[in-house]
Every structure is written in structure tokens, then in C-alpha cells.
C-alpha positions as CSV (number, residue, x, y, z in Angstrom):
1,X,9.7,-28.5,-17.1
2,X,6.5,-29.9,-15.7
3,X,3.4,-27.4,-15.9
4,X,2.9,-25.9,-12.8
5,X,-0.6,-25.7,-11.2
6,X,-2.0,-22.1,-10.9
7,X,-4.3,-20.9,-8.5
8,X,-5.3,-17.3,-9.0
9,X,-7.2,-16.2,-5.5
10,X,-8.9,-12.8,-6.6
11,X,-10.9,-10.7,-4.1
12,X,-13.3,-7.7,-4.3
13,X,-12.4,-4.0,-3.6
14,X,-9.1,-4.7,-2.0
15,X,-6.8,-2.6,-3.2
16,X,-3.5,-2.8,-1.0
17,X,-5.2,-2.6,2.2
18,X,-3.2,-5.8,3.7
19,X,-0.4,-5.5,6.5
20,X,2.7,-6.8,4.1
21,X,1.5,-3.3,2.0
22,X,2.0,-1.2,5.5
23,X,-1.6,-1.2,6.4
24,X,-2.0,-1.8,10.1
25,X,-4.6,-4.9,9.4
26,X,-3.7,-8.0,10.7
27,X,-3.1,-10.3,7.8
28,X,-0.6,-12.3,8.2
29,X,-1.4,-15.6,6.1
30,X,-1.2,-13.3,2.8
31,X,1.8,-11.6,4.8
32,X,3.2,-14.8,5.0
33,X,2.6,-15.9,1.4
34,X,4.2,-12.8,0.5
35,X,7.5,-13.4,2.8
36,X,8.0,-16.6,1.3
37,X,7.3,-15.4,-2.7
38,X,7.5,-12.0,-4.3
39,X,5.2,-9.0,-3.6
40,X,4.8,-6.0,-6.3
41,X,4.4,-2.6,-5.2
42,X,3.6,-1.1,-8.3
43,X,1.2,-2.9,-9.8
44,X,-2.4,-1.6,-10.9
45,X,-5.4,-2.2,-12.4
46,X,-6.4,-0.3,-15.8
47,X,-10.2,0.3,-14.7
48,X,-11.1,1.2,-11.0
49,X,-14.6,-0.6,-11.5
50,X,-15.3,-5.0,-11.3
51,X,-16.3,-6.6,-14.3
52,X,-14.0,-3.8,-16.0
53,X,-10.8,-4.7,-14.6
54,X,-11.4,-8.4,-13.8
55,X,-12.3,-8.2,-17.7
56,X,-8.9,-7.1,-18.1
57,X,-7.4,-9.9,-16.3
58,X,-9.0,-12.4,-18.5
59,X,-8.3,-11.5,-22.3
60,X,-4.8,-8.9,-21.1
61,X,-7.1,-6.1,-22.8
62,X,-7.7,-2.7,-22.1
63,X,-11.4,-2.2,-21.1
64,X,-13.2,-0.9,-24.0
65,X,-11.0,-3.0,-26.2
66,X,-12.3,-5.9,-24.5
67,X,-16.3,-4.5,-24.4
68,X,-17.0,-4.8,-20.9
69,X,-17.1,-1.0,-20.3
70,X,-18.7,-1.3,-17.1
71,X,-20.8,-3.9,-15.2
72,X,-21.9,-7.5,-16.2
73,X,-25.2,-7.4,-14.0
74,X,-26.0,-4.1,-15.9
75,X,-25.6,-5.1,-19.6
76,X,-22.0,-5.1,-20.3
77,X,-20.2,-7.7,-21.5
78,X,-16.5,-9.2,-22.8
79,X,-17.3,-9.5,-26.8
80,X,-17.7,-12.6,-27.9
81,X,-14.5,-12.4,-30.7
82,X,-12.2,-12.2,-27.5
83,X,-9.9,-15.3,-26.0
84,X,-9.9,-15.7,-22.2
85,X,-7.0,-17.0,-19.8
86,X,-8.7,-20.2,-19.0
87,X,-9.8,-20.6,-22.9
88,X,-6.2,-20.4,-23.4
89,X,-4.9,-22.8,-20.6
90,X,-7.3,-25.3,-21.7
91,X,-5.7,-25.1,-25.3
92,X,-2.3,-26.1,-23.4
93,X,-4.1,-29.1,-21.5
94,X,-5.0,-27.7,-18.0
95,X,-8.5,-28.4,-16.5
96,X,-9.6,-25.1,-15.9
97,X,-11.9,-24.7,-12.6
98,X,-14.1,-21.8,-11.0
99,X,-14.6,-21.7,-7.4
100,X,-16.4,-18.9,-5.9
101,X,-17.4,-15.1,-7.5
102,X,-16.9,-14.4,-11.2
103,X,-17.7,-11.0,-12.0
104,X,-17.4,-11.6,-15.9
105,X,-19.8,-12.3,-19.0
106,X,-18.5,-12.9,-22.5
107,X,-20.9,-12.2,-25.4
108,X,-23.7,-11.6,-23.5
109,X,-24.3,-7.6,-24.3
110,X,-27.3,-6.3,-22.7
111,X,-27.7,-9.2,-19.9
112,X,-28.0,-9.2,-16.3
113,X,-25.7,-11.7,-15.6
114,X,-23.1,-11.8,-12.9
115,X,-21.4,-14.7,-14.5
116,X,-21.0,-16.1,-18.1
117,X,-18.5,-18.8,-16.1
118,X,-18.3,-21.9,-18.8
119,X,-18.4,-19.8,-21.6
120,X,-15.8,-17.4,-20.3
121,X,-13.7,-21.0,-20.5
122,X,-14.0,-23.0,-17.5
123,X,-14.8,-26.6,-18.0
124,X,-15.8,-26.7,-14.1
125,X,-17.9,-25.0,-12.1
126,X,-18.0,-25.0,-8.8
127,X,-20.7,-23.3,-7.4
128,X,-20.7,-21.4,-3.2
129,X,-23.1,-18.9,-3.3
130,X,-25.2,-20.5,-6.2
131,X,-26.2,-19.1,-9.4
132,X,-27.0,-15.3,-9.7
133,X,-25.9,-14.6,-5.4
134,X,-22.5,-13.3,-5.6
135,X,-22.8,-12.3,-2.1
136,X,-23.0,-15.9,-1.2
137,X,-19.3,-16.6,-2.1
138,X,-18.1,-15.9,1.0
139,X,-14.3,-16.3,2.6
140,X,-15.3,-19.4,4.8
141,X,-17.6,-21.3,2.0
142,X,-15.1,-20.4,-0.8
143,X,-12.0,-22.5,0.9
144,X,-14.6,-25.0,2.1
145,X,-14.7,-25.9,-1.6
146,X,-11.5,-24.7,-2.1
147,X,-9.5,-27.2,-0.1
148,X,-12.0,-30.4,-1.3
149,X,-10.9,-29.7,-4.7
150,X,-7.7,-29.6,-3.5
151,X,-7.9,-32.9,-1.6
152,X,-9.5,-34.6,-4.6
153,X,-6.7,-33.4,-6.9
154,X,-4.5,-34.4,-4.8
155,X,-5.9,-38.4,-4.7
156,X,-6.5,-38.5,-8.1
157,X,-2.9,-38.5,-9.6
158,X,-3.5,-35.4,-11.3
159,X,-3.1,-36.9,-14.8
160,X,-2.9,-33.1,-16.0
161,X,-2.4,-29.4,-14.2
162,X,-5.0,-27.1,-13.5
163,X,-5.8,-23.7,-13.5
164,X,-8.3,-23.0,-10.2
165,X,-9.6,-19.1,-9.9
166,X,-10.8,-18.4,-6.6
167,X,-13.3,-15.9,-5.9
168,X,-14.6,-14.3,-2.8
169,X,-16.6,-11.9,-2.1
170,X,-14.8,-9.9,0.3
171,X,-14.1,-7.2,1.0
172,X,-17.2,-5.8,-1.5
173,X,-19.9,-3.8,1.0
174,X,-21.5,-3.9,2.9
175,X,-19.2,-4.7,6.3
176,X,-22.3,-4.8,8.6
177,X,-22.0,-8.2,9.5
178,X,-18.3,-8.3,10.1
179,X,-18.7,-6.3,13.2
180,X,-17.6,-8.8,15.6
181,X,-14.7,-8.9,14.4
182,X,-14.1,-5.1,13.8
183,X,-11.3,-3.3,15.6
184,X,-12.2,-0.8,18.4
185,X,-12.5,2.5,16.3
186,X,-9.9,4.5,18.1
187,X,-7.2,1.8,17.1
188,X,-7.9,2.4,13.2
189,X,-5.4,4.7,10.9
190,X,-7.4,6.3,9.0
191,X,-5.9,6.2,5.0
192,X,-4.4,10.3,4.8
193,X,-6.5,10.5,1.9
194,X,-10.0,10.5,3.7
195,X,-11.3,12.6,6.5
196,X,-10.3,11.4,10.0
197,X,-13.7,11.6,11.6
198,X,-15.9,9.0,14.0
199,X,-18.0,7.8,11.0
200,X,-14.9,7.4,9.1
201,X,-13.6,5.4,12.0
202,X,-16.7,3.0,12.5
203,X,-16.4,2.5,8.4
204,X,-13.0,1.4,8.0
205,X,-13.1,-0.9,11.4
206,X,-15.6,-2.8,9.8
207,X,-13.8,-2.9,6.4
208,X,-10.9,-4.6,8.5
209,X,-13.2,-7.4,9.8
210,X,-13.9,-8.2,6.1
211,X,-10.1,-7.8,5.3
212,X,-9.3,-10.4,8.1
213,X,-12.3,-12.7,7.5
214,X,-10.4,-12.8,3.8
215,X,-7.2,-13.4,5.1
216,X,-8.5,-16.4,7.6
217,X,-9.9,-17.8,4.2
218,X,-6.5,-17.4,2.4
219,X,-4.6,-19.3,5.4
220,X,-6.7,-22.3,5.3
221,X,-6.2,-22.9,1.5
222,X,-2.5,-22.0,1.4
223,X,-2.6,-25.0,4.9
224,X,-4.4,-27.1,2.8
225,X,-2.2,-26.8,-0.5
226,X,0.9,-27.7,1.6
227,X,-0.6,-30.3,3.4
228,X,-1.8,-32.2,0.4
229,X,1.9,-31.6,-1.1
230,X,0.4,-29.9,-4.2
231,X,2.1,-26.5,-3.2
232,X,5.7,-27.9,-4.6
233,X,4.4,-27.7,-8.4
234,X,1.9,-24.9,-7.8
235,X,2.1,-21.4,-9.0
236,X,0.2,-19.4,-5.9
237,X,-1.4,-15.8,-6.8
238,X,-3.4,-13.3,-4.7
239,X,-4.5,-10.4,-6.2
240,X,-7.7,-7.8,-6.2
241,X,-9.6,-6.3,-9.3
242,X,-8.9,-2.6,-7.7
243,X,-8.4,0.0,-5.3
244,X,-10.8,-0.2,-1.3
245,X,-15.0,0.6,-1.7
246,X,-13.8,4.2,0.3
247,X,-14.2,7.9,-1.1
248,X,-11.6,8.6,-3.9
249,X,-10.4,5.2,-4.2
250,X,-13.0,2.6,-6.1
251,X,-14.4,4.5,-8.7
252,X,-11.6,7.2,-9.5
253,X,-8.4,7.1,-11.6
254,X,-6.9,8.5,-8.5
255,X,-4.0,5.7,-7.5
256,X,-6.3,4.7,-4.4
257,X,-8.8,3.7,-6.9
258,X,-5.8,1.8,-9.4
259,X,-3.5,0.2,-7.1
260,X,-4.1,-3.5,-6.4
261,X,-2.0,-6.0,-5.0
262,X,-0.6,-8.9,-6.3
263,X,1.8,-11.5,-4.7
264,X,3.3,-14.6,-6.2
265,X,4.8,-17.6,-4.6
266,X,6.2,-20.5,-7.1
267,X,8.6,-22.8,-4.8
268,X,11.6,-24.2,-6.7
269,X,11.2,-21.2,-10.0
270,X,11.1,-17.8,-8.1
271,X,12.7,-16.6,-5.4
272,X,11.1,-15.7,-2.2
273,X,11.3,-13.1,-0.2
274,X,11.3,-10.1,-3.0
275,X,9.9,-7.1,-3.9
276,X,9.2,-5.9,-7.0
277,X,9.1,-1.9,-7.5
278,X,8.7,-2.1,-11.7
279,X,5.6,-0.4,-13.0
280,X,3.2,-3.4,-14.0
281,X,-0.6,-3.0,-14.5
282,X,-3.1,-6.1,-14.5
283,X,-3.2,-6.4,-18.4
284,X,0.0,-7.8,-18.1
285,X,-1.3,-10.8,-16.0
286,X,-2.9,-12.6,-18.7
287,X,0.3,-13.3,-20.7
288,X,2.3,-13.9,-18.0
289,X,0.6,-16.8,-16.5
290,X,0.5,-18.3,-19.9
291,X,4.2,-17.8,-20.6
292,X,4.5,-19.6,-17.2
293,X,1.7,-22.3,-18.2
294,X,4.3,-22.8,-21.3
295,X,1.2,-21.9,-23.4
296,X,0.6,-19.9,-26.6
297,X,0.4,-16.2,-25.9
298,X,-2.6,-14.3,-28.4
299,X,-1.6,-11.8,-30.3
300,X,-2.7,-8.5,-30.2
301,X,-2.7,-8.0,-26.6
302,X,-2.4,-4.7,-24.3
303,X,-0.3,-6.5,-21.9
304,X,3.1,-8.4,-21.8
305,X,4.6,-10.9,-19.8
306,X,6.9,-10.0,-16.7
307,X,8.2,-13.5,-16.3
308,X,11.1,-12.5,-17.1
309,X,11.4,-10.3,-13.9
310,X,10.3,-13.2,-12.0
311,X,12.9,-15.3,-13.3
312,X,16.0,-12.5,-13.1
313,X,16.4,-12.4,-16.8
314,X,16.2,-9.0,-18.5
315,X,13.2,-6.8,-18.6
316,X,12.3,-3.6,-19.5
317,X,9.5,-2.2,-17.2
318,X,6.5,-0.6,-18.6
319,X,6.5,3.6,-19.2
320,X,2.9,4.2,-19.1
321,X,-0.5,2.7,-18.4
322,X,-3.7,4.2,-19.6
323,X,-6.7,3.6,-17.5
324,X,-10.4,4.3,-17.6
325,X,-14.0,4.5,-16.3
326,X,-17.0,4.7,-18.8
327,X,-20.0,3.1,-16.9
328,X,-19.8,2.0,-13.4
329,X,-23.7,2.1,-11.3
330,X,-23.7,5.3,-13.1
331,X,-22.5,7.2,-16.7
332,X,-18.7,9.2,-15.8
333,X,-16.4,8.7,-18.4
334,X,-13.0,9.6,-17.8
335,X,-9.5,8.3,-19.5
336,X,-6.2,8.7,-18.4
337,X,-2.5,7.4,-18.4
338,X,-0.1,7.0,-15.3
339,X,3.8,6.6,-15.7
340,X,6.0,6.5,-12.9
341,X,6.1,9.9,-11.8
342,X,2.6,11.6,-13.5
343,X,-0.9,11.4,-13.8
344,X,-3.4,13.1,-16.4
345,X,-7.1,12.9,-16.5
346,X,-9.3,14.2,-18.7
347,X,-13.3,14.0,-17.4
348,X,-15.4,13.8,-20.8
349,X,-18.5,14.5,-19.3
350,X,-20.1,17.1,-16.6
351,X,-19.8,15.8,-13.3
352,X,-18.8,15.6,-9.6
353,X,-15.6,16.2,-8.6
354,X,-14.9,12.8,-7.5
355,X,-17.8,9.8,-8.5
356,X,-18.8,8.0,-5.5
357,X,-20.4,4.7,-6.6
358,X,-23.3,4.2,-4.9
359,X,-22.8,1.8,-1.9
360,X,-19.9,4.2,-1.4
361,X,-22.4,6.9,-1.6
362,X,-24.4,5.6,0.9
363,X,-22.0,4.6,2.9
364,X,-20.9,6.7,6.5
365,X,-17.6,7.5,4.6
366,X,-19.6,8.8,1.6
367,X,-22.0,11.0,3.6
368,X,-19.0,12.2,5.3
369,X,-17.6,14.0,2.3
370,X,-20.6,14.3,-0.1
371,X,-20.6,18.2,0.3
372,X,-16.7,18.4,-0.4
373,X,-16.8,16.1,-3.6
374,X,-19.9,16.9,-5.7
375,X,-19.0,20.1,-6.9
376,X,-18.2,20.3,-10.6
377,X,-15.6,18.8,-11.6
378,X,-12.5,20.1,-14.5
379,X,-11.7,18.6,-17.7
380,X,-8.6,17.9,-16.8
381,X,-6.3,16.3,-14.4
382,X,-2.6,16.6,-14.0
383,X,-0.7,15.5,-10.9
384,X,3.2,15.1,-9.5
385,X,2.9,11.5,-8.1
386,X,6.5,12.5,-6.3
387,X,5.4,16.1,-5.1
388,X,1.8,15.2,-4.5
389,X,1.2,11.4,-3.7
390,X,-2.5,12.0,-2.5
391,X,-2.9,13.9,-5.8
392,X,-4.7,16.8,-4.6
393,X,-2.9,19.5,-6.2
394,X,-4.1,19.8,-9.5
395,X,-1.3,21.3,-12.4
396,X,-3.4,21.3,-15.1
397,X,-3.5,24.6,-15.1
398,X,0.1,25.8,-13.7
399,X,2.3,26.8,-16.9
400,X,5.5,24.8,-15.9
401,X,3.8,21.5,-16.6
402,X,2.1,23.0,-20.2
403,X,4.4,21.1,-21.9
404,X,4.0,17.5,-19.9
405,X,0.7,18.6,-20.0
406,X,0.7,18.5,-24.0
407,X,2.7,15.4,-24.0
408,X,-0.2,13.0,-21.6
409,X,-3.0,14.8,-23.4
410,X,-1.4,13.5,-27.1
411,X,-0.6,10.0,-25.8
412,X,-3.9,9.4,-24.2
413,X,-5.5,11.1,-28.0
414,X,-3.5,8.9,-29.5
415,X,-4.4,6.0,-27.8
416,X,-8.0,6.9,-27.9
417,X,-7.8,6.9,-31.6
418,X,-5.6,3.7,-32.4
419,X,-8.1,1.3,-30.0
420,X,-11.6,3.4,-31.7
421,X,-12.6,4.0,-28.6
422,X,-16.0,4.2,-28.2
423,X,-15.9,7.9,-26.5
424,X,-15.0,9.4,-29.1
425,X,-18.3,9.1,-31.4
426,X,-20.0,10.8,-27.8
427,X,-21.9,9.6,-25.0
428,X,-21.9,5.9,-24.6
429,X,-25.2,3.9,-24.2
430,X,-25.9,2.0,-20.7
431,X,-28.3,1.1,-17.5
432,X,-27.9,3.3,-14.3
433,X,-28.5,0.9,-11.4
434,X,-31.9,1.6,-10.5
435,X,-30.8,2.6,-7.0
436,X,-29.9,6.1,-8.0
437,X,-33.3,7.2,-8.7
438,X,-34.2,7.5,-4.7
439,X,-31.1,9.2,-4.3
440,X,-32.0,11.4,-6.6
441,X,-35.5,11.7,-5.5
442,X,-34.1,12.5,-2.3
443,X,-31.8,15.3,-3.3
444,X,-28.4,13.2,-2.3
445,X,-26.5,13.4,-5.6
446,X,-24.5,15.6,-7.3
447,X,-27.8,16.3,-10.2
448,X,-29.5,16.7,-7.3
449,X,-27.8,19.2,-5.0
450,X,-27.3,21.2,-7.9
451,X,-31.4,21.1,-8.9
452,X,-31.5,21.9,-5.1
453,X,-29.4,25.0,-5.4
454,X,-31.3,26.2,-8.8
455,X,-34.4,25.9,-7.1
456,X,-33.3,27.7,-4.2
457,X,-32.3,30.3,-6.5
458,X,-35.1,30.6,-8.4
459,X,-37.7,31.3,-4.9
460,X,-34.8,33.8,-3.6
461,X,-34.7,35.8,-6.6
């Protein structure tokens, strides 16, 4: 069989928030890339923060196997002992090519990189926003270059495949400048985990201009890969590193925070027009596009291969997940695992009930709930993903889950233990985004409400 191209089209804070996923957003190039290949409703990411998850995507490792516990531009990094998917492609003779927004350094601990890009195994850059301005890889510019590359592939011969991972910016905040082409307000479904109010409104109107802007992006390279007849060797993929930038989504283990989509179109090897309900998380991606590259696959990995699905032949879906959060624009450690049916948290550190990352914080959805969600928070989480989908009914404590309660806790000890995780020797080193300190100055935060209240007490007493 002759190695397919692969283009891997990656956005920021996406989540599932995309028409074909039931969202009323118009999409409909992505919908339409997802009628004609197969989309996969139960797919997740293992860490609800960037460089974390996209981390994951590269070397199919769990996040503090693969070192990049939180983000690049803040000192963490992939370790330099690790292989990466385009390292690996290039092994089996593909030019490997980034266009657009990495989020990933490789054995650059400390840094303040957004980027380690050639060393993380491309052999060709191509630059839109320009070295150290991720915001500048946006939708429009990122299938400018997208489609020449294309074109030039196309009248070269292509003496060898490629592997092509397209980055854009959207839909990261902030969603200021996509107002005009925002949905009126009163037109907007608010997702039933957030508070239906006017700010709420405004918020996710704007998040739908960037969600479209995406899309528009997305059509005019899928046009561009038919019309220069590349698309009928080409492996297609769209996916996100993790859940939307909204209160109890990004940030969270919650499942707003974990889900991502992911849709694959391969003409002439899978069959359009499916749906795939099999428990998958983004680990897995890594080995699959190699066994579809018909490249080596590393030992050692976290995740495995669902080719197999893709091509009808027998597959046993995954049981469990773990996922985490260690460092993010602030210091909230949390591990967990998710199977089909349950959830279970365990918070390692004081904290608010649910971490808002800052430009969520400051956001008009994250001022909208700050006085609900930064009270303490428990040490554990358990939830009934069939009983309580919006997982706000916490079991942890009821005694007819004690027992599934002992069994998540064990796995996710286990787990901890096997891998070394770095939690477990205590608080893990790391840079707060500088950011925080005016919050905190201004009394905003969870630290701060609570000095707040103290101090309160203190002149009432």
C-alpha cells in the first residue's frame, strides 16, 4: 500500500463545540468532513491544559511521563529522552512540516518557549505568526500557508509523503475581535453546565465567531486538498488539545474540560459516514497514525492504536483513562481516571472548588461564577457519568459507591506509583504566570477571598 499523506489540523480550546457534535454553531466544512469520514464521540484528552495534552499527542504518553506537566512558555518541557510523532514519521521517510501554532518544547526544562518546533522533529518550518507570537497563527493566515504548501506538493511529484500539522490559534481567548461575526446573544444555547445569564450570553457569542472563523479556515484547505487531487492518498484529521476556555471545562477533569473532538476522513481505507462510540483518549493518537504511516511503533507507550476500528477488524476498546492537571497558569494538582460509566478525582492540594485559569478568570463567564466556585474544594471526586452527566452530584461520600470508590482510588494509586509520579514525593516545583499577582492584589482569587474573609473576621471580632 502506498503511504498516505497525513495532515493533522489541531486547534486551541475546542473541545466539541462544533455543529456535527450537536452544538448549534454553524460549521459545516468540519461537519462535512465528518459526513464524508468517521467522527468519534468518545474520545478525550488525558490533561485539560495545552502544552500538557498536545504533549500527549506527540510521544502517546501520559503527561508527567512525558515531563511537560504544564506549560511550555512557563518552564515545562517534553524530556529530552522522549520520541515524537514527526521524529517517528521521519524514521519511515515522510517530510514532516509545521504550519501554524505549536504549543510544545522538548528538552528545554525551565524555558519560555512556545515552541521547540525542529527539535520536537519537524524538518520544516513554516512560520504565520512568526517566532515567539502564537496569537499570530491565525485561521485565515494558517490556510494561506496551508494551501501553498499544498499547491507546491502537489507540482513537485511528491517523490515521498508527508506529515503536515496545522496549527491555529483559534478558538484560545480572547474572542474580542471576532465580534462581527458573533451571533445575536439571544440566539445562543447556553452549554447546561454554565449559568444562563447576559454575560454568559455575550461570552459564548463571541466564542462562536472564533469557532466559525476556524471552520471558514478548515473549508478552504479541505477545497484546496481536493482541488490539487492530493486528498485521494491523504489521511485528513481535525482534532483539539481539550475541552472550551469556559468555567468547568478547560482546566478541570470534569468531561467539559476532557472531551475533544476528533474526525477522520481517509478516501479509498475507511469508510465514511460513521460514528465511533468506543472509549479512546488522545494518547492513543500517536500510535495510530504511525500504524497507518506503516511505521515502527515505540515501545513503552500509554496509548494503542485504534486502526483496527477504523478498518472493521477486531478491537477491544479501552476500560479506563487516567487524566491529570499539575501546573496550568497556576499550582492545582489533581489525578483521576474516567471509564465509561465513572469518574474519580482526588485534589492533592487546598484549593477552589473548580480552577479557573486565568483568562477564564477574567473572563465575563468567570466573573459570573467566581463566588459559586472558589470555595474549598474536597479531596475527592466521584461521579455517575449515566445518573449525573454534568457531574454535579458528588458520591464520594454516599456509602453505596464505598466500594467503586475503593476500586478508582487503588487504580489511580496504582498508577501513580508504576509511572513515579512526581506528586507523590509532594508539591511540584513551577512558575505562576505573573498575571495572578494583580488578581491577587486585588482580592479576585480564591487565596484572596479567603484573606478577605479572615480579615473581615479579624476587625468584627
Amino acid at each position: 500500500m502506498t503511504k498516505p499523506n497525513i495532515i493533522l489540523m489541531i486547534s486551541h480550546d475546542t473541545g466539541r463545540y462544533l455543529g456535527c457534535y450537536g452544538r448549534q454553531v454553524a460549521t459545516p466544512a468540519i461537519d462535512k468532513i465528518a459526513d464524508n469520514g468517521v467522527r468519534f464521540d468518545n474520545y478525550f484528552c488525558s490533561a485539560p491544559q495545552c502544552s500538557p495534552s498536545r504533549g500527549s499527542i506527540m510521544t502517546g504518553l501520559y503527561a508527567h511521563n512525558h515531563g511537560m506537566i504544564g506549560l511550555s512558555h512557563l518552564g515545562f518541557t517534553i524530556t529530552e529522552d522522549k520520541t515524537t510523532l514527526p521524529k517517528e514519521l521521519d524514521k519511515a521517510g515522510y517530510e514532516t512540516v509545521l504550519i501554524g501554532l505549536s504549543h510544545e518544547t522538548i528538552g528545554q526544562p525551565g524555558g519560555s518557549a512556545f515552541t521547540s518546533s525542529g527539535k520536537l522533529g519537524y524538518k520544516r518550518i513554516i512560520e504565520v505568526g512568526g517566532p515567539g507570537n502564537p496569537d499570530g497563527n491565525l485561521a485565515p493566515l494558517v490556510a494561506d500557508k496551508t494551501i501553498q504548501f499544498l499547491q507546491e506538493q502537489a507540482s513537485s511529484g511528491q517523490e515521498c509523503p508527508f506529515f503536515a500539522s496545522v496549527g491555529f490559534f483559534e478558538t484560545h481567548r480572547d474572542f474580542d475581535a471576532y465580534e462581527p461575526q458573533a451571533d445575536p446573544d439571544d440566539s445562543i444555547a447556553v452549554p447546561d453546565y454554565l449559568p444562563d445569564t447576559p454575560e454568559v450570553r455575550r461570552d459564548v457569542a463571541q466564542f462562536q465567531a472564533s469557532v466559525k472563523t476556524l471552520d471558514e479556515g478548515i473549508e478552504r484547505i479541505h477545497r484546496a486538498l481536493q482541488e490539487t487531487g492530493l486528498d485521494k492518498n491523504t489521511l485528513l484529521l481535525y482534532t483539539t488539545d481539550h475541552g472550551i476556555a469556559f468555567p468547568r471545562a478547560k482546566g478541570t477533569l470534569l468531561d467539559a474540560g476532557l472531551e475533544t473532538a476528533l474526525i477522520m476522513n481517509w478516501p479509498g481505507e475507511v469508510q465514511g459516514g460513521k460514528v465511533q462510540e468506543e472509549l479512546l483518549c488522545n494518547v492513543d493518537l500517536m500510535p495510530t497514525l504511525l500504524e497507518a504511516a506503516g511505521a515502527d511503533i515505540p515501545p513503552g507507550l500509554d496509548g494503542r492504536s485504534f486502526l483496527p476500528l477504523l478498518k472493521e477488524k477486531p478491537f477491544t476498546p479501552r476500560e479506563e483513562f487516567f487524566c491529570e492537571l499539575t501546573w496550568h497558569d497556576r499550582y492545582h494538582p489533581m489525578r483521576g481516571i474516567r471509564t465509561d460509566r465513572y469518574k474519580y478525582i482526588r485534589n492533592f492540594e487546598d484549593g477552589p472548588a473548580v480552577y479557573l485559569p486565568l483568562d477564564i478568570h477574567r473572563s465575563l463567564s468567570g466573573q459570573s461564577v467566581r463566588d459559586d466556585y472558589y470555595t474549598p474544594n474536597v479531596s475527592e471526586e466521584l461521579y455517575d457519568l449515566l445518573l449525573d452527566p454534568l457531574e454535579e452530584h458528588n458520591l464520594a461520600n454516599n456509602d453505596e459507591y464505598a466500594e467503586l470508590l475503593q476500586d478508582l482510588r487503588g487504580r489511580v494509586e496504582e498508577w501513580m506509583v508504576t509511572t513515579n509520579d512526581p506528586l507523590l514525593k509532594g508539591a511540584v516545583p513551577g512558575k505562576e504566570a505573573p498575571e495572578w499577582q494583580q488578581e491577587l492584589d486585588m482580592g479576585t482569587t480564591y487565596k484572596g477571598r479567603e484573606q478577605e474573609i479572615s480579615s473581615r473576621g479579624q476587625k468584627n471580632s
